[in-house]
ZAPA-524241 format. One record per residue: y, z, x of N, C-alpha, C in turn; residue in one letter. Coordinates in steps of 0.02 Angstrom, whole numbers, padded with zeros to 5 digits, always signed. Each point is the difference from the previous one (the first is absolute). Layout:
<sites>
YZXYZXYZXa;...
</sites>
This chain:
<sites>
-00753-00219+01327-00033-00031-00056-00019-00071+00019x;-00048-00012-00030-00040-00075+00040-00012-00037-00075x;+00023-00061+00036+00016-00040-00096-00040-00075+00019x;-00031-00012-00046-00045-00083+00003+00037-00037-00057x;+00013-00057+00008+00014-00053-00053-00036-00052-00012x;-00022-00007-00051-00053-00065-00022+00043-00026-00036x;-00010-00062+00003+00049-00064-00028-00048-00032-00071x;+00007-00004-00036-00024-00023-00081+00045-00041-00046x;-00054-00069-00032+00061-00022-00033-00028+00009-00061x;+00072+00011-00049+00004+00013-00086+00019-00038-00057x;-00044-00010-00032-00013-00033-00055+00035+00023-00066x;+00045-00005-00044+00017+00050-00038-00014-00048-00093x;-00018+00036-00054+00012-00044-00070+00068+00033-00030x;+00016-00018-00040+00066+00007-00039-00039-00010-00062x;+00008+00042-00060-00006-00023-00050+00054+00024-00063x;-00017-00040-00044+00069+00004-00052-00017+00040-00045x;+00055+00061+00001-00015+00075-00064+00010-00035-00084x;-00051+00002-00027+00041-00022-00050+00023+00075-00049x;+00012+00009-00065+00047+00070-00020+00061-00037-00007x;+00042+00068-00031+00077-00004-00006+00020+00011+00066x;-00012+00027+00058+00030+00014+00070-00009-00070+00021x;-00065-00035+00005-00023-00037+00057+00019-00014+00074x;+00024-00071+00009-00027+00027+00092-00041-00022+00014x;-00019+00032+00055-00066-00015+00047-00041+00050+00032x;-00046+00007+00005-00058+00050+00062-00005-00028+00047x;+00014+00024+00067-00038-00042+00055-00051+00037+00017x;-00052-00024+00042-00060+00039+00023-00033-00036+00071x;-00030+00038+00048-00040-00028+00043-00068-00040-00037x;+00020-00066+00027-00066-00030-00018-00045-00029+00053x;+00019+00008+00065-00060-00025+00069+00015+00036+00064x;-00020+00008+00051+00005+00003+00052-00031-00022+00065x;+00036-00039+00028-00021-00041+00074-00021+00026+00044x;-00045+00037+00037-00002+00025+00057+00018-00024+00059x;+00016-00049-00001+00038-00065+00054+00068-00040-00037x;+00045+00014-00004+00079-00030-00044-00037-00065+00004x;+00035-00021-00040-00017-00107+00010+00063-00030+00013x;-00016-00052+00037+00070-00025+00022+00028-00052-00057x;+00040+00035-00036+00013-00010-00057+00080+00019-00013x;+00036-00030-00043+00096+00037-00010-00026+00063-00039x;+00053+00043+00002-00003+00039-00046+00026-00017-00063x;-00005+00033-00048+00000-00016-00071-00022-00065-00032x;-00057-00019+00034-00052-00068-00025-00005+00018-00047x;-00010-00054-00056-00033+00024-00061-00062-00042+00012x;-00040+00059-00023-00065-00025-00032-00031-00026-00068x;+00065-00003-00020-00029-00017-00058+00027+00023-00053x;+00013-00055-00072+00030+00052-00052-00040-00026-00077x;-00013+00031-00020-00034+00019-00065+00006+00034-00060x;+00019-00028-00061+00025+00061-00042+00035+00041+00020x;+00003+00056-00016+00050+00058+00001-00013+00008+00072x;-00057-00013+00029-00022+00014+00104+00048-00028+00059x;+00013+00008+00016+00014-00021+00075-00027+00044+00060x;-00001-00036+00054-00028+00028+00060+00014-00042+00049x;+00021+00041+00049+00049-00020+00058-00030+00041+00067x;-00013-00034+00044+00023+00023+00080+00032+00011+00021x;-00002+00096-00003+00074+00036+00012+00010-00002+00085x;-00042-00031+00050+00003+00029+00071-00044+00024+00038x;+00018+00009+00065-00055+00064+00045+00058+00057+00006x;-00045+00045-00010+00035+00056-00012-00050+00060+00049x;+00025+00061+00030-00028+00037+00058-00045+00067-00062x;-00031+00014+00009-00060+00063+00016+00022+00058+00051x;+00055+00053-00020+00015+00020+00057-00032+00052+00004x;-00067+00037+00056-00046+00065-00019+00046+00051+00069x;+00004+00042-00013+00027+00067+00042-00055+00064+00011x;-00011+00005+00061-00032+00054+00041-00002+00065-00039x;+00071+00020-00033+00009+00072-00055-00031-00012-00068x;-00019-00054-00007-00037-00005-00078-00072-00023+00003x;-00020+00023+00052-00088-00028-00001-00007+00017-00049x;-00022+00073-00017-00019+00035-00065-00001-00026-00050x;+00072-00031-00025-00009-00038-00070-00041-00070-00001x;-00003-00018+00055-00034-00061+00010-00073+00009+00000x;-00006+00036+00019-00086+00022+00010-00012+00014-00066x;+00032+00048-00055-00013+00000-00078-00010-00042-00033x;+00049-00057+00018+00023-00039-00022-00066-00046+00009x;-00015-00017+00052-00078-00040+00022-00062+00036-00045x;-00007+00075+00020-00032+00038-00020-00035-00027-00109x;+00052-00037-00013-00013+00009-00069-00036-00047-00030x;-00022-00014-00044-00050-00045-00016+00013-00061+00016x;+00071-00043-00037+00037-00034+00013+00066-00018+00032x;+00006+00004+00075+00055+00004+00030+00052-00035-00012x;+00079+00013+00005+00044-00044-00044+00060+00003+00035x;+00048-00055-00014+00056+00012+00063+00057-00014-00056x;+00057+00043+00001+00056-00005-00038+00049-00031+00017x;+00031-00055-00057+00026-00065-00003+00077+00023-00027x;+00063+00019+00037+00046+00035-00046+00076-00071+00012x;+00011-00009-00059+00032-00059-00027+00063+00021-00024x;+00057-00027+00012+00057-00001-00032+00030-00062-00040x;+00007-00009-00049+00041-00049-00029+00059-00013+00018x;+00036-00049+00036+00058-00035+00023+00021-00071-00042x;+00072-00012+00004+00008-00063-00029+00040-00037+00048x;+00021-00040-00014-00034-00061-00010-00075-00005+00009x;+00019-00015+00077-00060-00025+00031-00012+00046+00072x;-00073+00010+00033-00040-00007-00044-00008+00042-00073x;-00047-00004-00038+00002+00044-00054-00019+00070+00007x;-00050+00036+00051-00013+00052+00010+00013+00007+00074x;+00001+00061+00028-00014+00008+00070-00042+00056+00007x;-00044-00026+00058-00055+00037+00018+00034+00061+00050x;-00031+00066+00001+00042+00057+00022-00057+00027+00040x;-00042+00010-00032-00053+00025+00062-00086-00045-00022x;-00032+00016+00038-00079-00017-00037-00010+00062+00065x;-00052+00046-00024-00027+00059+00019-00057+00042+00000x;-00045+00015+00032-00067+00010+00002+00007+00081-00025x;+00064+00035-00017-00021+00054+00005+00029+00016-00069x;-00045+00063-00049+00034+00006-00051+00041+00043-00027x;+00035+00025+00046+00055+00041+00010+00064-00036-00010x;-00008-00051+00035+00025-00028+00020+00025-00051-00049x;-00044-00044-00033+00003-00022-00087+00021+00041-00056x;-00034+00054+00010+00032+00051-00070+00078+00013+00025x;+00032+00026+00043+00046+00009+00037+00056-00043-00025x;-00022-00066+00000+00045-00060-00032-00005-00014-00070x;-00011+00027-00034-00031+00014-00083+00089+00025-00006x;+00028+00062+00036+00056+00044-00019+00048-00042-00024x;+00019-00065+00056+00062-00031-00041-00022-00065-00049x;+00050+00037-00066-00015-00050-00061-00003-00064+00023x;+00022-00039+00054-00013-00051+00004-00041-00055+00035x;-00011+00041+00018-00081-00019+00037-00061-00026-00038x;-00045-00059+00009-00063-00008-00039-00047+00000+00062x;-00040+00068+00001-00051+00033+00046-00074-00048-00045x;-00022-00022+00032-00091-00044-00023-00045+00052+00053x;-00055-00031-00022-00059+00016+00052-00011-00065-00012x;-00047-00021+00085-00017-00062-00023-00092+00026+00067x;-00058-00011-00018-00060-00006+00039-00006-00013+00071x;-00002+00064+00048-00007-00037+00081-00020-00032+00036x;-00006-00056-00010-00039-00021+00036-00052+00041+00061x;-00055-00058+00007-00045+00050+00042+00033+00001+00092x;+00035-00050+00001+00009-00032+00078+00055+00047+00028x;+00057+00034-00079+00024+00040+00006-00014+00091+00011x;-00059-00006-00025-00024+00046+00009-00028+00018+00053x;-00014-00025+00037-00030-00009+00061+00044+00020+00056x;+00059-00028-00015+00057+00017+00068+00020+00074-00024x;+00011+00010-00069+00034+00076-00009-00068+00032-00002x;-00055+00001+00017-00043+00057+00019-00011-00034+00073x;+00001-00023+00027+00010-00007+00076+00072+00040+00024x;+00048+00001-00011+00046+00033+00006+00001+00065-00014x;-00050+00042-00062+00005+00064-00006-00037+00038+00052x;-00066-00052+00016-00050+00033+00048+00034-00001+00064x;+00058-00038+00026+00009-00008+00071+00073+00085-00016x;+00045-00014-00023+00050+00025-00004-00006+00086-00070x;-00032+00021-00045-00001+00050-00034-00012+00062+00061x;+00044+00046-00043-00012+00054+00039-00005+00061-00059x;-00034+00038+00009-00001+00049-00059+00040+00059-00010x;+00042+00003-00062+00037+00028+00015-00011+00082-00027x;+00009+00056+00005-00030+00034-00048+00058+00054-00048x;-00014+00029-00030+00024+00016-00063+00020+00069+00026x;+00095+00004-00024+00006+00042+00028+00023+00055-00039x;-00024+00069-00036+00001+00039-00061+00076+00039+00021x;+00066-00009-00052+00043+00040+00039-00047+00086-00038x;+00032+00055+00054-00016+00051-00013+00037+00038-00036x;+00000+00049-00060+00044+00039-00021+00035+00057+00023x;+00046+00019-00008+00032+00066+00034-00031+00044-00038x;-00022+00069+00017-00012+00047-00027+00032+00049-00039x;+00066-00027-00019+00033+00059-00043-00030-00012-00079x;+00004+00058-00041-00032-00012-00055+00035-00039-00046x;-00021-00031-00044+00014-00058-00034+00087+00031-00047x;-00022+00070-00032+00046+00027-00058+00063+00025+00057x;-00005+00002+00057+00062+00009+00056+00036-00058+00000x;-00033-00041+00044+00024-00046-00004+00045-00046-00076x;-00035-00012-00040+00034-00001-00058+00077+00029-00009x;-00016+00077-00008+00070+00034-00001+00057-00002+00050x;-00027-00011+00048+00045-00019+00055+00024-00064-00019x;-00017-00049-00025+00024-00070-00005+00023+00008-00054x;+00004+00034-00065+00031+00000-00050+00071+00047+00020x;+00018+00050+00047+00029+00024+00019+00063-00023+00028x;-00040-00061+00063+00039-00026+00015+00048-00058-00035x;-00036-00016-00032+00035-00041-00063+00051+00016-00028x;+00000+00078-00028+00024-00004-00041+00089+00058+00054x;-00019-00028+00070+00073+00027+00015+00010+00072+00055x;-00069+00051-00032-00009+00038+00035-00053+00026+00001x;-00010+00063+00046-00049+00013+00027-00033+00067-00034x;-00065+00004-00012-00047+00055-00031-00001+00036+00039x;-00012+00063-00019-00036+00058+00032-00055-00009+00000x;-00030+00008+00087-00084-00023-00008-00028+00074-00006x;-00050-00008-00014-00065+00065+00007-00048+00002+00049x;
</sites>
């Protein structure tokens, strides 16, 4: 498996839930195609219920076995890279867990409750390296139908209810 890493830095807002729960949302709000030499957790700034901070450079990691989703993924009107966030405390306040071109790969991290999965817009410069990478490295893979056994469906059946239940039928 043949793996590329692009280096990106992340911008993140925080904003304040208001409700009986409240809290906060975080969300992707920029992306660097070049990190800035900058600390992590800069703030940029705070505003009303807003804040926004410079979470870092953080890696783009693309893999040789997932062209496919990446190529869909390009393929779509608006290409998008998934931003998957954990809330930590103290400090910092969230941690970044993956950022990911593929959307398998984003939905994937949806499963645990505690995760906050974003989309955030791909850049184009990004786009550029992950379709340079699909064209050098995709290989096609093709689809492979399993085949059925030929015993008839109402055999089979009885045989498995058979066995279930301890012993064995008299076949016909």
């Amino acid at each position: 498996m043949i793996e590329l890493t692009i280096e990106i830095g992340l911008a993140l807002e925080r904003r304040q839930i208001g409700g009986t729960w409240g809290g906060f949302a975080w969300r992707p709000l920029a992306l660097f195609t070049t990190p800035p030499e900058v600390a992590p957790w800069t703030s940029l700034g705070v505003g009303g219920d807003v804040a926004r901070w410079y979470a870092g450079a953080f890696p783009i990691r693309l893999y040789s076995t997932d062209t496919a989703n990446y190529r869909d993924n390009l393929e779509s009107a608006a290409p998008k890279l998934w931003v998957v966030l954990r809330p930590t405390s103290p400090e910092p306040p969230v941690e970044v867990l993956v950022i990911s071109a593929d959307p398998a790969e984003g939905e994937a991290a949806t499963e645990t409750g505690s995760n906050v999965v974003e989309i955030i817009e791909m850049p184009g410069e990004i786009a550029a390296l992950v379709a340079a990478f699909i064209a050098e490295h995709h290989v096609e893979r093709p689809m492979i139908k399993r085949r059925r056994d030929n015993a008839e469906p109402e055999v089979r059946w009885r045989d498995s209810v058979a066995r279930r239940a301890g012993g064995e039928e008299e076949r016909s």
